[in-house]
N, C-alpha and C positions, 0 to 999 in steps of 0.2 A: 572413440577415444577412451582410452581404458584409465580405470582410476589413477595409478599411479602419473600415469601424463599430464591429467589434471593437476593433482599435487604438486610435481614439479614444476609446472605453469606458474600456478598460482603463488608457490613461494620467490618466482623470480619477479613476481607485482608486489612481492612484500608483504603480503599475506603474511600472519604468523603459521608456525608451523602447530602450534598448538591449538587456532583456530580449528585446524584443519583433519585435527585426527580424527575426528565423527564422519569427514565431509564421505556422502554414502555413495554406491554406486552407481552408476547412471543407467537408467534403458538405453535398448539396443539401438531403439528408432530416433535417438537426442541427433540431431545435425549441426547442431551448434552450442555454445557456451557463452554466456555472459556475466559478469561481476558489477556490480551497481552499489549506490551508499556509502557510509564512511571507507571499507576497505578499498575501495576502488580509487575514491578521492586523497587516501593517503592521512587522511584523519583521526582515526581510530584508537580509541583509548582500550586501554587492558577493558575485557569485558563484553566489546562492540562484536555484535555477531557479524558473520559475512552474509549479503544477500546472491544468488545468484541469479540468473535466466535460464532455462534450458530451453533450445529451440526442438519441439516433438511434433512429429504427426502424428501422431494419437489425442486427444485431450488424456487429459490425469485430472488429480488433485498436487499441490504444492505438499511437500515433504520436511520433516526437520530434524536435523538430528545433529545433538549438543550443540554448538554457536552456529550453526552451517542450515540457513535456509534456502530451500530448491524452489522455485517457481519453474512448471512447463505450461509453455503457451505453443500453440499450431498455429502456422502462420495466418491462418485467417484471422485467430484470437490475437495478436500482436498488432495484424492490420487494423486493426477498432483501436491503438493509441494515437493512432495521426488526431494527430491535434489538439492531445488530450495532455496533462499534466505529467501522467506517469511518462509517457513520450516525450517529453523535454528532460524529465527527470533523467531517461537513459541515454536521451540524445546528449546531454553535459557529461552527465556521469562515468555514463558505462565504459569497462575495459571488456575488449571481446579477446575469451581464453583462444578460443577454437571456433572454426567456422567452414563446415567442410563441402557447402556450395556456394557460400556468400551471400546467402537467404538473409543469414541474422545481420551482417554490416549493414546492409541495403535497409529492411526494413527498419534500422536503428536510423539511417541518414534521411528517411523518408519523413521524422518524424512530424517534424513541421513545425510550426509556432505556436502557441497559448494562445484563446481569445480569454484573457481574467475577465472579461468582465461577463463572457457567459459562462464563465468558470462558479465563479460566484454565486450569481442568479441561481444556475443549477443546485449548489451546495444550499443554496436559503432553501431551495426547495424539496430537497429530501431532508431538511431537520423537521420537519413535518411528523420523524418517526419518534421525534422525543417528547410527541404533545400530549401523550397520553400515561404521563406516569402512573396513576392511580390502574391503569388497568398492564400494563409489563412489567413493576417495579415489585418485590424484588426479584421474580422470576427468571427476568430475561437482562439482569442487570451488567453482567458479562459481556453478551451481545451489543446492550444499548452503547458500555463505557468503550468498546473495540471501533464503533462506528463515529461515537463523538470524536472520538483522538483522529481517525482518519479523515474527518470534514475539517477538524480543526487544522493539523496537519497541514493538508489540500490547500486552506484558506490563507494560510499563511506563507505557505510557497506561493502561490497565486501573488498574494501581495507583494513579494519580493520582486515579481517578476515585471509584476504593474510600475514599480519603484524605480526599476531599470536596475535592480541589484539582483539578480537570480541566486537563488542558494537554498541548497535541500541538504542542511543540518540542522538538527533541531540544537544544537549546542550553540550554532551561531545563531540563529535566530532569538533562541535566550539573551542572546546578549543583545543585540540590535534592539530587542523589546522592552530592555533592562527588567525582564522578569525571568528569573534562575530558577522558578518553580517548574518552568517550563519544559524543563531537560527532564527532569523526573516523569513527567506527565504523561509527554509524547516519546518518551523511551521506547524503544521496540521489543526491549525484553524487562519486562514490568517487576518488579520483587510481589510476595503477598497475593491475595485475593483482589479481585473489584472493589471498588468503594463507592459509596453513592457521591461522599464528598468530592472524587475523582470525577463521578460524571459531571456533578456539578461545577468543577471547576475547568472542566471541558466546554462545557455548555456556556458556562457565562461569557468565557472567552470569544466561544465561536458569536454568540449575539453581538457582543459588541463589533465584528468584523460583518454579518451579511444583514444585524438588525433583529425584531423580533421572528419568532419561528409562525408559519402560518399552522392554521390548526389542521389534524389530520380528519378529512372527512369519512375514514373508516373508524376512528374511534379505537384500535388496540394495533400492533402489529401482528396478529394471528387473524383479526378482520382486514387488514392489509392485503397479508396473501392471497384470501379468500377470496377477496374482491376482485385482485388483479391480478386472478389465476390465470391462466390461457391468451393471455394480450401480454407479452414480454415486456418491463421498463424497467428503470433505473431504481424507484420506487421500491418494484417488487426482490431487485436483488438485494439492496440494499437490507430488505425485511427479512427476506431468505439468512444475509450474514448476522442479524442484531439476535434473529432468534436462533442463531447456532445449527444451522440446517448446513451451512457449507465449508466446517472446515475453521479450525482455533487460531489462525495467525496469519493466513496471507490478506491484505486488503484486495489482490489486484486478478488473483489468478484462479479465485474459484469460482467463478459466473462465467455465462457465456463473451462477454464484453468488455473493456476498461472501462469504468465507470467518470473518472475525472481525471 
């Protein structure tokens, strides 16, 4: 599907047209197209980027350019959301542009259900990466405050979900929390540099939803990796995005797996 058809697509979902003048052009090998997040939901205030899916047989890395982010997953990479967060997330959300074997509808209806409460347990147990301030701070303070937002993020959909109110806006979820810091927080297009007081108001958040954090038995995130070099987990990708090894903005698409 060549760009322009894209384009055209996309402005008949309502898409701005100004969103979309960056939107870049696709590999040869994309089979399909997805839109996910506030554009897709019809929410979208001046400023909100579009997020999309490309479905590829290749792996990549995810792409951005001006309000317009690309994520390519290969279907095996897609198959690892059954049952995960981001897979509910596209299962409600997603509008599919394009889909030119019906790979990407299917794997979007396959997604399946959330279990929150090993949603949760999970997420208590990779903040294990924030026990170690004195030895990542301020080095890796980027990486740390991109992984808080995403547990938090996660945690709070999670609870929505548990609630029986499903919802992945952080706009609405500010309000449901009657905390309006919240929108600024879990933005997905940040103003400024990191701040610590950002992680830390990330962090205190996310304790008060899974509890305290357990401590990390490798003592650094660069002893992290180290440790769980050659044995694949959740852990180690996790460590791989905090220390900036995989890529400045997608939470979902630069590991081998969905994570939550």
């Amino acid at each position: 599907m060549i760009r322009g058809d894209v384009i055209s697509a996309l402005l008949g979902m309502g898409v701005p047209a100004s969103v979309l003048e960056d939107f870049p052009e696709l590999p040869a090998d994309v089979e399909g197209l997805l839109v996910y997040g506030s554009q897709a939901r019809r929410d979208a205030v001046p400023g909100s980027d579009l997020d999309a899916l490309a479905l590829v047989t290749a792996q990549r890395p995810s792409t951005d350019s001006g309000y317009v982010h690309v994520s390519y997953y290969t279907r095996k990479q897609l198959s690892t959301g059954i049952g995960t967060l981001f897979g509910a997330h596209l299962k409600r959300d997603a509008k599919i542009v394009w889909d030119r074997h019906g790979h990407l509808s299917r794997a979007v209806e396959d997604m399946g259900e959330v279990d929150t409460q090993r949603l949760l347990a999970r997420a208590r147990s990779l903040s294990k990466l924030f026990t170690s301030p004195e030895r990542d701070l301020p080095k890796y303070l980027f990486g740390l405050l991109r992984q808080a937002r995403y547990l938090l993020r996660s945690c709070l959909y999670a609870q929505a979900i548990a609630d029986g109110s499903p919802c992945f806006s952080v706009r609405e979820l500010a309000v449901r929390h009657r905390d309006p810091y919240l929108t600024r927080l879990l933005a997905s297009r940040q103003p400024g540099e990191a701040t610590a007081e950002d992680l830390e108001q990330c962090l205190s958040r996310l304790r008060g939803i899974v509890g305290d954090f357990p401590p990390n038995e490798h003592g650094s995130l660069e002893a992290t990796v180290v440790n769980e070099w050659g044995r694949p987990s959740d852990i180690l990708s996790m460590a791989f995005m905090a220390l900036g090894a995989t890529g400045q903005t997608s939470d979902y698409a630069e590991v081998e797996k969905i994570l939550l």
